[in-house]
C-alpha positions in Angstrom: 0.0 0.0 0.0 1.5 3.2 -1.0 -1.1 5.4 0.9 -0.6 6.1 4.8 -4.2 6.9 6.6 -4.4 10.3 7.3 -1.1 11.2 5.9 -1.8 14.3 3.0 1.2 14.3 1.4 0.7 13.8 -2.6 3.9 13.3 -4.3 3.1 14.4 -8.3 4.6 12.7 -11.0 5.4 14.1 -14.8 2.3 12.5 -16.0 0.3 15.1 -13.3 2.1 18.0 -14.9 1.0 17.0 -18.3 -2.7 17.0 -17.1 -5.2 18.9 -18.0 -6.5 21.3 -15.3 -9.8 20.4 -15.0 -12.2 17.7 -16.5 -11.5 13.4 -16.7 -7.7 12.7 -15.7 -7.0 16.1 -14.8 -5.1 17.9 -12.3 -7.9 18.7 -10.1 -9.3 15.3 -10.2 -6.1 14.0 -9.4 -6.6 15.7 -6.1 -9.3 14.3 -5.4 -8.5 11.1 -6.0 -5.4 11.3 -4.0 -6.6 12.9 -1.2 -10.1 10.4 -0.8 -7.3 7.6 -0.1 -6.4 9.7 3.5 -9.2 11.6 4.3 -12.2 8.9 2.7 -9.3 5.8 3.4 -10.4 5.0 -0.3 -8.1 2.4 -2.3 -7.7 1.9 -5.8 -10.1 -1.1 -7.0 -10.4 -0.3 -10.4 -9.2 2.9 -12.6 -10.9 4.8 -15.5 -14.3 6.3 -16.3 -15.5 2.8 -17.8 -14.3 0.9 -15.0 -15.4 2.7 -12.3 -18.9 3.4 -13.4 -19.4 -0.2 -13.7 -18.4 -1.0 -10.3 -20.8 1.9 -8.9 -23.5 -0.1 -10.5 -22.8 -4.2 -10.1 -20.8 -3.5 -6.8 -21.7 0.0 -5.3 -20.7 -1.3 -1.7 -17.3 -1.8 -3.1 -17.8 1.8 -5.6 -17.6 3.7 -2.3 -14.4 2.4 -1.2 -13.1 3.4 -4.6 -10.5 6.8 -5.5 -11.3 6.7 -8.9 -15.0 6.9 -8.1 -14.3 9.8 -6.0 -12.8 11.4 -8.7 -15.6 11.4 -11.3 -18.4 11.8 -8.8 -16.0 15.3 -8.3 -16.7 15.9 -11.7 -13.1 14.9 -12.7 
């Protein structure tokens, strides 16, 4: 596990910087993402739009445990 519960520090790689600001796999909803795994103690389950939306509907229980959900609920 590469997240520590309620630890805040977000180390960015190149592939943030390249990001857009705002909208899917941005900057902002990188954030997001990151922060849900300290302050939501999220992990990563699945990743992407595709993957994420179908877990919110076969597995919602497991959705809300989920950064990437975070992210595009956020609007990211």
């Amino acid at each position: 596990k590469t997240h520590i519960p309620g630890d805040t520090t977000i180390w960015f790689c190149g592939a943030f910087w390249a990001a857009p600001a705002t909208g899917a796999d941005s900057k902002a909803g990188t954030v997001v993402h990151e922060h849900s795994h300290s302050d939501a103690n999220t992990d990563d389950l699945t990743y992407g739009q595709t993957n994420a939306r179908a877990l919110a509907t076969s597995k919602p229980d497991q959705a809300v445990r989920n950064a990437d959900n975070y992210e595009y609920y956020a609007g990211g």
